[in-house]
SESEKOL-214530 format. One record per atom (N, C-alpha, C): atom name; x, z, y. Coordinates in steps of 0.001 Angstrom, whole numbers, plus 500000, padded with zeros to 6 digits. Example, Ala and Ser with C-alpha at 12.3 -4.5 7.8 and 13.67 -1.06 7.14 Angstrom:
2
atom_xx_zz_yy
N_513190_507800_494310
CA_512300_507800_495500
C_513200_507800_496700
N_512850_507080_497750
CA_513670_507140_498940
C_512900_507870_500030
This chain:
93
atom_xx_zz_yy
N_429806_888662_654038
CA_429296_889996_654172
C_430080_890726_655249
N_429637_891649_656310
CA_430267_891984_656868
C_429818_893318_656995
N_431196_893530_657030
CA_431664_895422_656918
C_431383_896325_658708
N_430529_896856_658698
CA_430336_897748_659849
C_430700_899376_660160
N_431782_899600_660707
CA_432104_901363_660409
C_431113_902171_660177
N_429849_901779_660307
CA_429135_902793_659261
C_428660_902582_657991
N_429206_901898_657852
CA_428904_901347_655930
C_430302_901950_655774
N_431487_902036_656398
CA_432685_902897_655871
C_432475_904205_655983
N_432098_904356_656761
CA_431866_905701_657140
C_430627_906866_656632
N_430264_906328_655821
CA_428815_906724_655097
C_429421_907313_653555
N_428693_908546_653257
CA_428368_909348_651946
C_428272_908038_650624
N_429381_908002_650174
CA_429339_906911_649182
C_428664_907806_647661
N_428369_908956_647570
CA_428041_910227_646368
C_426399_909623_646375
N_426308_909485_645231
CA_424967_908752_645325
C_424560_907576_645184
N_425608_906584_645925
CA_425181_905294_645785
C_425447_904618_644476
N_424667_903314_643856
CA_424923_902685_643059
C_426492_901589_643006
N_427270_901847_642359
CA_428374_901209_642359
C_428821_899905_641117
N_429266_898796_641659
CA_430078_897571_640634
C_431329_897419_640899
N_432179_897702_639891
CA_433641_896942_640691
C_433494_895365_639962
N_433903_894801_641517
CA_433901_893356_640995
C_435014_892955_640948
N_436526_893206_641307
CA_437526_892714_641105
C_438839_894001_640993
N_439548_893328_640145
CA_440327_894844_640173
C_442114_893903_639322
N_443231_894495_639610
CA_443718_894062_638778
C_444033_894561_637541
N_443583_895700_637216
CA_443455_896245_635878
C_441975_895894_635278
N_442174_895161_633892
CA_441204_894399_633397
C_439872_895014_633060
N_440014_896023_632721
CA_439166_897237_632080
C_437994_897499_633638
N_438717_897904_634329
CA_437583_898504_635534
C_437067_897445_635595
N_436964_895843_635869
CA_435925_895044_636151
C_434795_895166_635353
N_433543_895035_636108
CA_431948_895410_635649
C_431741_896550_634968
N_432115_897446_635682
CA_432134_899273_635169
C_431430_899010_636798
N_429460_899660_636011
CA_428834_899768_637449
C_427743_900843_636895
N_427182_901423_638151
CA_426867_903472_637693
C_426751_903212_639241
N_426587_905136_638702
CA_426100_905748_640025
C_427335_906596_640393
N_427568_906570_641384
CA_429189_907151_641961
C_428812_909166_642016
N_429096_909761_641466
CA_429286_910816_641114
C_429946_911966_641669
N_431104_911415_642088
CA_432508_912204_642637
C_433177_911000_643036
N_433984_912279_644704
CA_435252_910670_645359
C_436194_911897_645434
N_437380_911462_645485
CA_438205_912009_645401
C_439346_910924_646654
N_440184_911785_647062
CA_441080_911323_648200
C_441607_909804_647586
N_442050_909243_646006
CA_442673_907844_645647
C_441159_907426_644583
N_440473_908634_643983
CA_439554_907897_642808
C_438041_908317_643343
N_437160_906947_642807
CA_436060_906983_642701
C_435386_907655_641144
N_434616_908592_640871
CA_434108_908596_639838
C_432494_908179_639594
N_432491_907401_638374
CA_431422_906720_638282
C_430498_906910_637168
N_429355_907296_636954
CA_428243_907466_635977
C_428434_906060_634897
N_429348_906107_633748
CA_428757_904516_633330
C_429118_904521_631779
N_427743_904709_631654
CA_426616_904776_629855
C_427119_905939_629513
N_426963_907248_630220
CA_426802_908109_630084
C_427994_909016_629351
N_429059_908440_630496
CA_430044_908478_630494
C_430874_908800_631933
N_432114_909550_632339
CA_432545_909325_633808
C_433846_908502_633600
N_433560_907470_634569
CA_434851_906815_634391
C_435661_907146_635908
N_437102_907183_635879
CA_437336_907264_637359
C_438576_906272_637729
N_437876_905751_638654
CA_438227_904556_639418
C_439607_904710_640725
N_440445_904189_640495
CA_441360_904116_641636
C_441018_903245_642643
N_440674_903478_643538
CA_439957_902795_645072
C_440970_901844_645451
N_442225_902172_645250
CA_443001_900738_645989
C_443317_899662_645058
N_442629_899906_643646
CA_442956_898933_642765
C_441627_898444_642302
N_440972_898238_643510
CA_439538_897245_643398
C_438936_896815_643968
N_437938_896149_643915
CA_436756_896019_645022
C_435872_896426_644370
N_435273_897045_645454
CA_433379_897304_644860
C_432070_896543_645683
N_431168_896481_644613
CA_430009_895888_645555
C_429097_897496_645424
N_428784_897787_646544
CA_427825_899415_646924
C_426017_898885_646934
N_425478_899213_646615
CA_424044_899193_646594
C_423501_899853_647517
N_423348_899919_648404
CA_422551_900530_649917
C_421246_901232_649333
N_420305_902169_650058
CA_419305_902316_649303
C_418310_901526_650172
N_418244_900782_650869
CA_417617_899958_651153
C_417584_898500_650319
N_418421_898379_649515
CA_418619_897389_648855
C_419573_896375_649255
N_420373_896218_649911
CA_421473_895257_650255
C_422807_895757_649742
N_423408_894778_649122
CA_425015_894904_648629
C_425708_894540_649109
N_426957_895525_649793
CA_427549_895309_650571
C_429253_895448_649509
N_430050_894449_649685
CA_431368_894228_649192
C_432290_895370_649902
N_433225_895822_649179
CA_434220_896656_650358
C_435140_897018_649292
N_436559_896794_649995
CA_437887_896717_649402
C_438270_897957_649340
N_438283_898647_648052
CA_439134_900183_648000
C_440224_900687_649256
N_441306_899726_649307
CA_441837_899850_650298
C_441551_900279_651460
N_440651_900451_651693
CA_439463_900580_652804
C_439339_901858_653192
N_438724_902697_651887
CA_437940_903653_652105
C_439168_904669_651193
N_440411_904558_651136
CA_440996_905542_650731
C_441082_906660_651538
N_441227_908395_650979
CA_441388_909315_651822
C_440597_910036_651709
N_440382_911471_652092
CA_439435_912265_651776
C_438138_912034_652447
N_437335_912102_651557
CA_435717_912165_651605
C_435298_912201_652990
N_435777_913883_653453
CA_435270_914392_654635
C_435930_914051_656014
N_437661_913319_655555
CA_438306_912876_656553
C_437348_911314_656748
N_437517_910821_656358
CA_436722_909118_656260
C_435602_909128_656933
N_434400_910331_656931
CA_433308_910092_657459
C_433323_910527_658602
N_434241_911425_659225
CA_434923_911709_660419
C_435522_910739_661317
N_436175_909606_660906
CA_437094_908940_661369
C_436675_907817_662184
N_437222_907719_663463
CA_436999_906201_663696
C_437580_905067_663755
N_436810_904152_663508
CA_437630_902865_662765
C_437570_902093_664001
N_438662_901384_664273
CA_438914_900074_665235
C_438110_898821_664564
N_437826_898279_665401
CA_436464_896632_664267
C_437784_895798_664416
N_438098_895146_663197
CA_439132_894077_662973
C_438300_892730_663153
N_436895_892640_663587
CA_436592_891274_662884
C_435677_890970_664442
């Protein structure tokens, strides 16, 4: 899968969210609709419930609304909301 600065750089409020790997046992397969981001946490819609997610202690798979799932490492997208969608990213790949 490959990561394009505008899949980083994009309004993650809205999208459908999975964490698929995390090393705290609990957040794996906690998946919703992302709610609130916050500068370290994701918050997530899940069973009608908010859970909130620390971004550098996971991965998520994002649901596009076009339908493609795209993987992306918390690490990634830490930092404020409005700084992140501002920012430009150097392509590592």
């Amino acid at each position: 899968m490959k990561i394009t600065p505008d899949i980083i750089q994009r309004e993650l409020i809205g999208l459908h969210a999975k964490v698929a790997r995390s090393p705290h046992p609990n957040y794996v397969g906690i998946k919703g609709r992302v709610i609130d981001e916050t500068r370290n946490t994701l918050v997530i819609l899940y069973k009608d419930r908010r859970k909130s997610i620390v971004k550098e202690a996971a991965v998520f798979h994002f649901t596009m609304p076009d339908g493609t799932t795209v993987e992306i490492d918390g690490s990634i997208i830490v930092g404020r909301p409005e700084d992140r969608v501002k920012r430009r990213i150097r392509r590592r790949w």
